[in-house]
MARVEXFI-525687 format. One record per residue (C-alpha): residue number from 0; y, z, x. Coordinates in steps of 0.5 Angstrom, whole numbers, padded with zeros to 4 digits, m for minus. Each point is the difference from the previous one (the first is absolute). Layout:
REM MARVEXFI-525687
+-----+-------+-------+-------+
:   k : north :    up :  east :
+-----+-------+-------+-------+
: NUM :     Y :     Z :     X :
...
+-----+-------+-------+-------+
END
This chain:
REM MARVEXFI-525687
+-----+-------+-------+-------+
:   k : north :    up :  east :
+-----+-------+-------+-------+
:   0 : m0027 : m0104 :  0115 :
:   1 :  0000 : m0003 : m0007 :
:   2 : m0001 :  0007 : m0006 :
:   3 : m0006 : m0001 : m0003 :
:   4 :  0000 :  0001 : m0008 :
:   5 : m0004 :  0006 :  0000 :
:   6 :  0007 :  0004 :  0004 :
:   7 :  0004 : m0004 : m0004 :
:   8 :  0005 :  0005 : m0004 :
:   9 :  0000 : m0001 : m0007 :
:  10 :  0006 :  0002 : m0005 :
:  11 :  0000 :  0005 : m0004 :
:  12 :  0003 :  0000 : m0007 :
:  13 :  0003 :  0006 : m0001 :
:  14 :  0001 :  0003 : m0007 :
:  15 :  0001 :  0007 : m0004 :
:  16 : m0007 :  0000 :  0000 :
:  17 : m0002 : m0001 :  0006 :
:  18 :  0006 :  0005 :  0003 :
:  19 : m0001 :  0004 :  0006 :
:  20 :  0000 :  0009 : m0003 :
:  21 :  0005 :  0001 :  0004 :
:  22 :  0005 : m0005 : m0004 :
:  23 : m0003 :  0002 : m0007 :
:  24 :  0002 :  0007 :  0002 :
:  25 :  0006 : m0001 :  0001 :
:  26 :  0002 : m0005 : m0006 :
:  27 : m0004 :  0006 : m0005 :
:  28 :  0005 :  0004 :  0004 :
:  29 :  0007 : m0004 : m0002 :
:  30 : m0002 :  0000 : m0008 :
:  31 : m0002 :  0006 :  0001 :
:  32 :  0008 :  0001 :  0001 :
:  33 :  0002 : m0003 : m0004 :
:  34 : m0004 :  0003 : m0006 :
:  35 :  0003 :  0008 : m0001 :
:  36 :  0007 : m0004 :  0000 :
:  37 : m0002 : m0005 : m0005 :
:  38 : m0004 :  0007 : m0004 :
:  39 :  0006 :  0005 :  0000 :
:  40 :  0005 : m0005 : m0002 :
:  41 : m0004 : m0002 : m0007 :
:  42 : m0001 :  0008 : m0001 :
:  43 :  0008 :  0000 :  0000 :
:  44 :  0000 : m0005 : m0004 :
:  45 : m0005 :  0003 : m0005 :
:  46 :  0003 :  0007 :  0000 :
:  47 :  0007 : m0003 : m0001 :
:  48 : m0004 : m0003 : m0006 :
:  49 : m0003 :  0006 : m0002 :
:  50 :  0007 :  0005 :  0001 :
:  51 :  0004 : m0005 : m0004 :
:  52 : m0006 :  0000 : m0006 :
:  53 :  0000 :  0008 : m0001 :
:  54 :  0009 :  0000 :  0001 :
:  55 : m0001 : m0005 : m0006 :
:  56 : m0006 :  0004 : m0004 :
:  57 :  0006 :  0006 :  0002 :
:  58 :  0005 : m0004 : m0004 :
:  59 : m0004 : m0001 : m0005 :
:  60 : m0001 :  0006 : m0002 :
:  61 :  0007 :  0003 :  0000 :
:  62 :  0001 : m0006 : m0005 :
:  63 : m0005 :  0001 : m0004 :
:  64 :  0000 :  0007 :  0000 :
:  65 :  0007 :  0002 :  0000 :
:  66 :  0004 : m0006 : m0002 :
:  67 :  0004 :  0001 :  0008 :
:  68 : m0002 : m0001 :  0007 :
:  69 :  0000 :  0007 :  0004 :
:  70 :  0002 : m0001 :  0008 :
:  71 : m0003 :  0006 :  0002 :
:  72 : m0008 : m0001 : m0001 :
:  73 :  0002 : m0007 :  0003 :
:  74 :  0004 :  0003 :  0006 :
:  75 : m0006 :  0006 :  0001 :
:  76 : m0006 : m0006 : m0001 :
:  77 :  0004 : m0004 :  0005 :
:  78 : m0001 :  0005 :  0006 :
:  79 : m0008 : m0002 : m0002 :
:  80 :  0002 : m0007 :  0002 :
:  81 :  0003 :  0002 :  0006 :
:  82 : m0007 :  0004 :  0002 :
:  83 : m0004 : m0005 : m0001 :
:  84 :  0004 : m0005 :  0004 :
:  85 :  0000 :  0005 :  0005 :
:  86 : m0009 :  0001 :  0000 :
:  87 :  0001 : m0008 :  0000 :
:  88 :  0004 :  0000 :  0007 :
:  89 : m0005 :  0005 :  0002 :
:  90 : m0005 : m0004 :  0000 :
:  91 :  0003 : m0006 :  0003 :
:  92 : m0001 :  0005 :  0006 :
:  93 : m0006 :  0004 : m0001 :
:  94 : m0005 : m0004 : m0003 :
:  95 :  0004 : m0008 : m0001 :
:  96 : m0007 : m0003 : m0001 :
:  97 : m0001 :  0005 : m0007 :
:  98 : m0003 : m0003 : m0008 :
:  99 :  0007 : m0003 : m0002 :
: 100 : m0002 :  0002 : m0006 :
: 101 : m0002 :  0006 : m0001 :
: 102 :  0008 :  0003 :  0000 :
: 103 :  0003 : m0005 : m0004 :
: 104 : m0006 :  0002 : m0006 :
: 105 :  0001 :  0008 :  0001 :
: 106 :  0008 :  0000 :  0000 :
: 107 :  0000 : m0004 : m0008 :
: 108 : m0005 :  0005 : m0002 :
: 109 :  0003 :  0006 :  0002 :
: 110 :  0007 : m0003 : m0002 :
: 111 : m0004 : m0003 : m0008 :
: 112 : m0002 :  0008 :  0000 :
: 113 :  0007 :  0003 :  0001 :
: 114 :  0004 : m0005 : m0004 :
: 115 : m0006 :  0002 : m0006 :
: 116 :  0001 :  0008 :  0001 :
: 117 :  0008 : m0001 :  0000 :
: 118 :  0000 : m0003 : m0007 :
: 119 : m0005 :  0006 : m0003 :
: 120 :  0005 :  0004 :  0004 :
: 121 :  0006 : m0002 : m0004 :
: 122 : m0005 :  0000 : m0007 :
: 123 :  0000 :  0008 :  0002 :
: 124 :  0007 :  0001 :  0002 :
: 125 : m0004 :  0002 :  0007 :
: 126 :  0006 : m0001 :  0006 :
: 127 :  0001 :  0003 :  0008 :
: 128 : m0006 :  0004 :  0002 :
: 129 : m0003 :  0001 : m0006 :
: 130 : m0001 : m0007 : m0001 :
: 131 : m0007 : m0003 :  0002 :
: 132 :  0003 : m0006 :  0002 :
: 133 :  0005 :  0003 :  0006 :
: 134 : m0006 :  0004 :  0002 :
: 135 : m0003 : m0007 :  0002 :
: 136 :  0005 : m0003 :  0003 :
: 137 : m0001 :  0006 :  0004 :
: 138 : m0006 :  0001 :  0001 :
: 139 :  0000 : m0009 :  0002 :
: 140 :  0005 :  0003 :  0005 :
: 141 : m0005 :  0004 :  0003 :
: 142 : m0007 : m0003 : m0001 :
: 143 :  0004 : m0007 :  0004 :
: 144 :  0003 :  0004 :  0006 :
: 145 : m0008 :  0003 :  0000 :
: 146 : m0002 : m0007 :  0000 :
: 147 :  0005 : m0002 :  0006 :
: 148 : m0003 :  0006 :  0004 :
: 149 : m0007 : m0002 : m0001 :
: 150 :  0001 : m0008 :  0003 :
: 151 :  0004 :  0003 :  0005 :
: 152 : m0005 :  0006 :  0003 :
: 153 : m0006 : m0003 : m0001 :
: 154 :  0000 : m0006 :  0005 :
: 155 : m0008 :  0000 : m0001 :
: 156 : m0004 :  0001 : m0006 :
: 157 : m0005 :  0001 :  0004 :
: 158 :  0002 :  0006 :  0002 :
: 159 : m0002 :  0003 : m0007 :
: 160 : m0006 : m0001 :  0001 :
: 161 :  0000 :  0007 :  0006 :
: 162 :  0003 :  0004 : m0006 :
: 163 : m0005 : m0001 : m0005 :
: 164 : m0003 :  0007 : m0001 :
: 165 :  0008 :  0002 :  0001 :
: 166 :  0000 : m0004 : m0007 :
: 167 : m0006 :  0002 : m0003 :
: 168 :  0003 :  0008 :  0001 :
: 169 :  0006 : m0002 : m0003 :
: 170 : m0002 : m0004 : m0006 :
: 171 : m0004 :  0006 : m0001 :
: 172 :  0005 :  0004 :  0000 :
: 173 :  0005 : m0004 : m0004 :
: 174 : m0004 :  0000 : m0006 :
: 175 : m0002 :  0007 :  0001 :
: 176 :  0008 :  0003 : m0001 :
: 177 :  0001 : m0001 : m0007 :
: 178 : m0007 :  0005 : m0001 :
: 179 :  0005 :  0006 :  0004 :
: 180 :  0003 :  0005 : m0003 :
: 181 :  0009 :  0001 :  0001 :
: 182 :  0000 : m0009 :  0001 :
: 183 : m0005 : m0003 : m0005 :
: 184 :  0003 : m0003 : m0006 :
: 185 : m0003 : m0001 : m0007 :
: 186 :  0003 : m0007 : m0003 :
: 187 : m0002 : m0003 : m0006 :
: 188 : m0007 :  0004 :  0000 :
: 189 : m0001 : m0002 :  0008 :
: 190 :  0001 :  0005 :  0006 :
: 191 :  0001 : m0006 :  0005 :
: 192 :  0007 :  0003 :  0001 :
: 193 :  0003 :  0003 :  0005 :
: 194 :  0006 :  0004 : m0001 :
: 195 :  0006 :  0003 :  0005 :
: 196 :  0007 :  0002 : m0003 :
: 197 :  0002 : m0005 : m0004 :
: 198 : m0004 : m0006 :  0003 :
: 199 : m0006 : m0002 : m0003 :
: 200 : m0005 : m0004 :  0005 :
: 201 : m0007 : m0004 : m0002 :
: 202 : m0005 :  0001 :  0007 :
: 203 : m0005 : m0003 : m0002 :
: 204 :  0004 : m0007 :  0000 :
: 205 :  0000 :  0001 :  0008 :
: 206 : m0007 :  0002 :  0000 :
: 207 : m0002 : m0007 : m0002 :
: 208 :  0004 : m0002 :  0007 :
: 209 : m0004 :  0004 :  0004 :
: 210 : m0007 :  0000 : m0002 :
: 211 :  0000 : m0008 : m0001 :
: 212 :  0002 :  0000 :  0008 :
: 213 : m0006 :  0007 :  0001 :
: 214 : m0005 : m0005 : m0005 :
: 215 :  0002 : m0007 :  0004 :
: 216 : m0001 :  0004 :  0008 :
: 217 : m0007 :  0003 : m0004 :
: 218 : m0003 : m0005 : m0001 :
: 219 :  0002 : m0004 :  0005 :
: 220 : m0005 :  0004 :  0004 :
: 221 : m0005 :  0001 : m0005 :
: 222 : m0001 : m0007 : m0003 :
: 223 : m0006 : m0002 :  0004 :
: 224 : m0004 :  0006 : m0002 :
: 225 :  0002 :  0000 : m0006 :
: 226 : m0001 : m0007 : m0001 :
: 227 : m0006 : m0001 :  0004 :
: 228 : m0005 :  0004 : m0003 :
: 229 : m0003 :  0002 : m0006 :
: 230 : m0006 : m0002 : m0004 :
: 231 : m0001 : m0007 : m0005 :
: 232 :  0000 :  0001 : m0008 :
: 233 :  0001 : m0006 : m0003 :
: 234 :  0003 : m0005 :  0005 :
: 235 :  0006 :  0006 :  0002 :
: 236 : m0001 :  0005 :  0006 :
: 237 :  0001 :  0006 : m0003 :
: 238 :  0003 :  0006 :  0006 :
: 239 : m0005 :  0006 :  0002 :
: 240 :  0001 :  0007 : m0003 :
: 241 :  0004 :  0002 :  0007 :
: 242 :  0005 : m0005 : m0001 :
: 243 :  0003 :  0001 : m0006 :
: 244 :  0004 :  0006 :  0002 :
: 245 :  0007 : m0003 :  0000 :
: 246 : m0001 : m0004 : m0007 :
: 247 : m0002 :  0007 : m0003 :
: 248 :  0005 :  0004 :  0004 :
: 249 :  0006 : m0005 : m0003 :
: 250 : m0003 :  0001 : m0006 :
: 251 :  0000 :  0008 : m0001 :
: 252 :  0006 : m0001 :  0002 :
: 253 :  0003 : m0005 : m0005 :
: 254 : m0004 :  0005 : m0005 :
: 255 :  0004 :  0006 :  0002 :
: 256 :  0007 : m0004 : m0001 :
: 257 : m0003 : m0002 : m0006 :
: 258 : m0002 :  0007 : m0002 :
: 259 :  0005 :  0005 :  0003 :
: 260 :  0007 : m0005 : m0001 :
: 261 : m0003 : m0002 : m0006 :
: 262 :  0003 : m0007 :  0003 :
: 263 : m0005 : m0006 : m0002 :
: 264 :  0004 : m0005 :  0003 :
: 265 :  0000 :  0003 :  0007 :
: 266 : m0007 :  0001 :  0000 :
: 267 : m0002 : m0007 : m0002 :
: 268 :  0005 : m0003 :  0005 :
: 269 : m0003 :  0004 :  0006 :
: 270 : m0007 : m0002 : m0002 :
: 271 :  0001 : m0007 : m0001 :
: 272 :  0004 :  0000 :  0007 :
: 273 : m0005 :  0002 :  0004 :
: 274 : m0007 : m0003 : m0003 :
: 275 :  0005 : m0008 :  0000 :
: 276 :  0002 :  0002 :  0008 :
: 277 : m0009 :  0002 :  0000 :
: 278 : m0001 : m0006 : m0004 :
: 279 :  0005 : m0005 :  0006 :
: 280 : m0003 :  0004 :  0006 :
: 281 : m0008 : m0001 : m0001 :
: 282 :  0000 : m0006 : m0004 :
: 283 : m0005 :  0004 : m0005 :
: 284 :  0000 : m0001 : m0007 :
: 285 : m0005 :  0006 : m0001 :
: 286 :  0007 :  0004 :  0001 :
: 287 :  0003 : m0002 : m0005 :
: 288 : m0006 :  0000 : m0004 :
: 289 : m0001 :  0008 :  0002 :
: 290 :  0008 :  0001 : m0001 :
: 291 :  0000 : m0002 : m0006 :
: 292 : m0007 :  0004 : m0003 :
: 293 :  0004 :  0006 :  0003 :
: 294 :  0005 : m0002 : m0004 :
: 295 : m0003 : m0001 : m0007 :
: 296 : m0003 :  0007 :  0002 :
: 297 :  0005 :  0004 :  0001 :
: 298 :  0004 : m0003 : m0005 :
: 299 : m0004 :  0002 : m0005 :
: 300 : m0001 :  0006 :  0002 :
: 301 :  0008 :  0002 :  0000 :
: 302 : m0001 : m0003 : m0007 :
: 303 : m0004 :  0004 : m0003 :
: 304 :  0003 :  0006 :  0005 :
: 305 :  0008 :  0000 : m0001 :
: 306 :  0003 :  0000 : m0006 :
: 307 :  0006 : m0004 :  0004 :
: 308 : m0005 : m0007 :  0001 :
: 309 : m0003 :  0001 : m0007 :
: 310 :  0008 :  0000 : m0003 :
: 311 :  0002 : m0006 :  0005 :
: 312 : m0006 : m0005 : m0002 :
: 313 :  0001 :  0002 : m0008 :
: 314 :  0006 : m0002 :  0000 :
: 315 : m0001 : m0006 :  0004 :
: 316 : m0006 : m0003 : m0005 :
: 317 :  0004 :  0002 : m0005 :
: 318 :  0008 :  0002 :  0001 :
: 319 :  0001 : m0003 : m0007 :
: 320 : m0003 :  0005 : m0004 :
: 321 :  0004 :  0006 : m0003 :
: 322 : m0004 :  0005 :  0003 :
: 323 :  0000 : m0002 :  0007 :
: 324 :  0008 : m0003 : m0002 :
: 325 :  0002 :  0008 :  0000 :
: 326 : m0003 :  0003 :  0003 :
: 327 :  0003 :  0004 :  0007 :
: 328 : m0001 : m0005 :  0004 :
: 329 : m0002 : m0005 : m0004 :
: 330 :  0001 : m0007 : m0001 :
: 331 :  0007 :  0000 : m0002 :
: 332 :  0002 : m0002 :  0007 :
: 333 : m0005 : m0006 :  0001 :
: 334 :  0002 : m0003 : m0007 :
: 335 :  0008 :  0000 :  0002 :
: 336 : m0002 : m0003 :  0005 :
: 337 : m0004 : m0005 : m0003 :
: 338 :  0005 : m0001 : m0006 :
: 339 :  0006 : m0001 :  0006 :
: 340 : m0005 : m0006 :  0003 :
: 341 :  0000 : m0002 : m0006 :
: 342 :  0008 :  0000 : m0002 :
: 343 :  0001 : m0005 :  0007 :
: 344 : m0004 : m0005 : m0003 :
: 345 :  0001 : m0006 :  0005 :
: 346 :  0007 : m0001 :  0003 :
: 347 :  0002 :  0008 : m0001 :
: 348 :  0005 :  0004 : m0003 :
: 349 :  0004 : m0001 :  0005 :
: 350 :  0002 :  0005 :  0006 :
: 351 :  0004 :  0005 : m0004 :
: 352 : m0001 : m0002 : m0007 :
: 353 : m0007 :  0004 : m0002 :
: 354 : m0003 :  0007 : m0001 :
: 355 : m0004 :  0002 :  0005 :
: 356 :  0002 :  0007 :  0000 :
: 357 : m0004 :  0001 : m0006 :
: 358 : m0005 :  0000 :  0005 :
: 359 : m0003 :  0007 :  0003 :
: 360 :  0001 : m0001 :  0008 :
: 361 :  0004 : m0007 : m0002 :
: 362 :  0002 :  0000 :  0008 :
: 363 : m0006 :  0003 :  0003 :
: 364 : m0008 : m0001 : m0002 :
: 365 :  0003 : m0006 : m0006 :
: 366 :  0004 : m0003 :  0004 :
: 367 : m0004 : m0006 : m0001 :
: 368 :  0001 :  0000 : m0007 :
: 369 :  0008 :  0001 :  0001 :
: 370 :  0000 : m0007 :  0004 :
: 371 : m0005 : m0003 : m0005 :
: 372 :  0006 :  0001 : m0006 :
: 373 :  0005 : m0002 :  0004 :
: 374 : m0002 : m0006 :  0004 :
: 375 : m0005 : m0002 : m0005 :
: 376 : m0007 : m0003 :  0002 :
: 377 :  0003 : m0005 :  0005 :
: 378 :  0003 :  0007 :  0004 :
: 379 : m0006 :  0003 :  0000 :
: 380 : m0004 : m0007 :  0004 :
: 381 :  0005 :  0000 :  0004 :
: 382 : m0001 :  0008 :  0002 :
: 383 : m0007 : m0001 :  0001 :
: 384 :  0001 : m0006 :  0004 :
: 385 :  0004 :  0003 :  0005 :
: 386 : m0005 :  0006 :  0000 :
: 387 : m0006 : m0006 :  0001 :
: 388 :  0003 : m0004 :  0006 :
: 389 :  0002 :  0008 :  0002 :
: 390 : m0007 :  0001 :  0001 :
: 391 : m0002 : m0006 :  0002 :
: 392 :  0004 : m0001 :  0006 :
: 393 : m0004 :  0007 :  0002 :
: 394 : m0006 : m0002 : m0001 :
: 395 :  0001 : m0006 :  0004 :
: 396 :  0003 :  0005 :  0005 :
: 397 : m0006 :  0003 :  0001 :
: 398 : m0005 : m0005 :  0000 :
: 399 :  0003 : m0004 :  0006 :
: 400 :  0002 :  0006 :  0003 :
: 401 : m0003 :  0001 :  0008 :
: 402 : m0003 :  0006 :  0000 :
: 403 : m0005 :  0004 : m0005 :
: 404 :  0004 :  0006 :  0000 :
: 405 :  0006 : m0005 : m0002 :
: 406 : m0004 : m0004 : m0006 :
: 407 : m0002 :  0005 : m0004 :
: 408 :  0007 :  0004 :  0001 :
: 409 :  0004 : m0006 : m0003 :
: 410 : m0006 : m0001 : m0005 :
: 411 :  0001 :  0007 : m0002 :
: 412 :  0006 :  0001 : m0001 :
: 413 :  0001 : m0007 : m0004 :
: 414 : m0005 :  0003 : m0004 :
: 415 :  0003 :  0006 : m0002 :
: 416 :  0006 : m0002 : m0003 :
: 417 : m0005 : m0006 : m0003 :
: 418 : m0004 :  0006 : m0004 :
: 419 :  0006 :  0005 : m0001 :
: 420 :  0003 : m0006 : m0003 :
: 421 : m0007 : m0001 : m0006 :
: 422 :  0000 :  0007 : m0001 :
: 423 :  0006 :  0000 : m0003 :
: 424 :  0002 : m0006 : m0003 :
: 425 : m0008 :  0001 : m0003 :
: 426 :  0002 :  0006 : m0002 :
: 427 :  0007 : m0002 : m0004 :
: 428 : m0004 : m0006 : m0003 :
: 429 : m0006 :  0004 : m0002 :
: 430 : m0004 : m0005 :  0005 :
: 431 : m0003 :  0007 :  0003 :
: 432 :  0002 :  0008 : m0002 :
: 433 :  0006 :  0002 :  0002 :
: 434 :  0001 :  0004 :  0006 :
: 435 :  0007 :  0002 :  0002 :
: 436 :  0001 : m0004 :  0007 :
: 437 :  0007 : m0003 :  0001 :
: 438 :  0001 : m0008 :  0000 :
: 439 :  0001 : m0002 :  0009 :
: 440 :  0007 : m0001 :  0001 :
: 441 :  0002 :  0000 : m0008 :
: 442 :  0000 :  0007 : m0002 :
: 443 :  0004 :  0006 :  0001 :
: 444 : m0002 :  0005 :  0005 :
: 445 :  0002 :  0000 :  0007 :
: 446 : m0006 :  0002 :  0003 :
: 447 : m0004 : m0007 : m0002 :
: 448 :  0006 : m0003 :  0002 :
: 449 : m0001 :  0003 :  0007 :
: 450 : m0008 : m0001 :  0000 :
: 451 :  0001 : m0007 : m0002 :
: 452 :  0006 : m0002 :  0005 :
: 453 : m0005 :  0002 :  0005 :
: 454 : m0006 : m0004 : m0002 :
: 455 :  0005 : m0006 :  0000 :
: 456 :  0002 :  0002 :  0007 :
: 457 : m0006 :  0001 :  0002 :
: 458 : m0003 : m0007 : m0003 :
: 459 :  0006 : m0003 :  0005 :
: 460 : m0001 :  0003 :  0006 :
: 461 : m0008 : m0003 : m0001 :
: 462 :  0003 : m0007 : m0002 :
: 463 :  0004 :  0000 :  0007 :
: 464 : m0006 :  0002 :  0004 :
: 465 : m0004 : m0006 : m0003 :
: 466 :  0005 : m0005 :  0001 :
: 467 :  0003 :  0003 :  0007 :
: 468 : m0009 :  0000 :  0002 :
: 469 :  0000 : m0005 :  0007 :
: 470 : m0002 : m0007 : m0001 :
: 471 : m0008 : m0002 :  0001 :
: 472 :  0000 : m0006 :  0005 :
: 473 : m0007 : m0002 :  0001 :
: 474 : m0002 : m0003 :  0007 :
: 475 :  0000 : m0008 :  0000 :
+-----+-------+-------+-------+
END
């Protein structure tokens, strides 16, 4: 019986278009394969970059600062090197599809700080534990063994989420440590120090950790009530009274920081922490607007109160003047360091070849400064660079994370480092007052390595997540 046209079968074209879900899936999948070898190889090939980098600004000065190379400090650092290989090939393991980037960025930080503390070691005559620059060396060691056990125990970010409350408890606790008597430390008029033997500790650093983890686990659960109602006052929804509660209990406690540890820049840190991470949550700019009224308020306040605020914002509007140039905890700090940025010039000194220790806290709070009069304008845009593309990939991680707990973790955390970096590079430059926080990475002071070797860590894990997140196919 002759076949109709009606029944007559009709080619089909097959295209990748037009591809069946089961073939598609399976070709995700291979490049899926093939993208951690091709990520952990251009991380080896950057950190390899980012080591030789720092040996040669080590070199340089040892040259420049005593006329000879000196093996130990190379020997010593090189063991960093070897840590940070190892952090690499643990990821090859535990976490193969994380941010190629973030490793390579953090390792030429701490190593740019290391080599910048040494060389104000040599202009002291500082050397063995009682040398800055071995201190950090040390302390790198341990905040990176700290950061290969964060990749290897937590498989799951999400699990952070169950400890919240753990976090916020723990937050608390490490910012109200400095304040007991027998441990807590007053340094350079701030009590945010704890003190056991002959080891000093900043806990405060940590808390910033865990009350990022505690504010992202928080709002994740109270964004719909803190974002859908309110009343409308020109064009914005402002939140009821009921819901204004956690905005004013981070408040209150910046304002006891601030008040009790004398500590400006923790204070603010916190503050802005939580009001971007509200911000991020419910999409309201009534937040910020609240935030930021709340602020101003309580600025002026401390203003007018703490005689500690009014010095800092006197020295800032005018650190030229004889009276603010002499007094106790004047400007004197802030115009050598300002004097220093200056001396760089464009190109710089020269690693070993300039004058930072003429500057108070050359190695910790001004390390900035320090970098800027050796390495000159062109070093400092290359530094910030690097902290903008820092930021940035964390951002980027928390915004295309797969998860709401995710997403405003990893926007947290970039953020953080985001800020601390501003208050302190406006503190040294007199963009803002200064405040006494320590640059991310490049400072001295191994409990803000410790803090931020996690956050890298942490901003990993989340990279992984997002990438490692199965593939959508939609049905044909």
């Amino acid at each position: 019986m002759p076949v109709t046209s009606s029944t007559k079968p009709v080619p089909v074209q097959t295209s990748p278009v037009t591809a069946s879900p089961r073939t598609s899936l399976t070709n995700t999948i291979r490049v899926r394969l093939r993208v951690p070898a091709r990520l952990r190889n251009l991380e080896l090939v950057l950190l390899l970059i980012a080591c030789g980098i720092v040996a040669f600004a080590i070199v340089l000065v040892q040259l420049g600062a005593l006329g000879h190379v000196d093996s130990t400090i190379v020997t010593i650092s090189a063991g960093l090197a070897v840590l940070v290989l190892a952090m690499h090939l643990v990821m090859r393991v535990v976490a193969p599809q994380a941010d190629p980037l973030i490793l390579p960025i953090i390792t030429l930080l701490n190593g740019i700080g290391i080599a910048e503390i040494y060389r104000i070691d040599i202009a002291f005559g500082a050397s063995g534990w009682n040398s800055a620059g071995i201190r950090q060396i040390v302390w790198t060691g341990m905040a990176i063994i700290i950061a290969i056990a964060v990749l290897i125990l937590i498989r799951n970010h999400r699990v952070l989420q169950r400890y919240r409350y753990i976090a916020m408890f723990t937050g608390v606790v490490l910012l109200l440590l400095p304040m007991l008597p027998g441990i807590g430390r007053t340094i350079n008029g701030a009590r945010v120090w704890i003190g056991i033997g002959p080891f000093s500790f900043q806990p405060g650093e940590l808390a910033k950790v865990a009350l990022a983890i505690f504010f992202a686990g928080y709002l994740v659960t109270a964004r719909d009530s803190l974002s859908m109602v309110g009343r409308k006052v020109l064009g914005m929804r402002f939140p009821r009274a009921r819901d204004l509660g956690p905005i004013l209990v981070v408040f209150a406690a910046s304002m006891i920081v601030l008040i009790f540890q004398r500590d400006l820049g923790t204070s603010l840190l916190y503050f802005g922490l939580f009001l971007v991470m509200l911000y991020v949550a419910t999409g309201r700019a009534s937040w910020i607007v609240l935030g930021l009224g709340l602020f101003a308020i309580g600025a002026y306040i401390v203003y007018k109160a703490l005689p500690y605020v009014a010095g800092r914002v006197h020295t800032w509007l005018d650190a030229f003047s004889n009276v603010n140039y002499n007094a106790t905890g004047g400007s004197y700090q802030i115009v050598q360091g300002i004097f220093g940025l200056a001396h760089g010039g464009i190109l710089g000194t020269g690693l070993g070849l300039g004058a930072p220790q003429k500057t108070p806290l050359a190695n910790s709070d001004f390390i900035f400064s320090s970098i800027g009069e050796e390495l000159g304008l062109i070093g400092i845009f290359a530094v910030l660079a690097l902290y903008l593309l820092f930021v940035s990939r964390g951002l980027r991680i928390g915004f295309t994370g797969q998860d709401d707990f995710g997403r405003l973790l990893g926007v947290g955390l970039a953020f953080v480092i985001a800020l601390q970096v501003f208050i302190v590079i406006g503190g040294v430059t007199r963009v803002i007052p200064l405040t006494g926080l320590t640059t991310p990475f490049l400072a001295a002071g191994g409990s803000s390595l410790v803090a931020n070797w996690i956050i890298a860590a942490l901003l990993l894990r989340l990279s992984d997540a997002v990438r490692s997140a199965p593939p959508v196919v939609m049905p044909q």
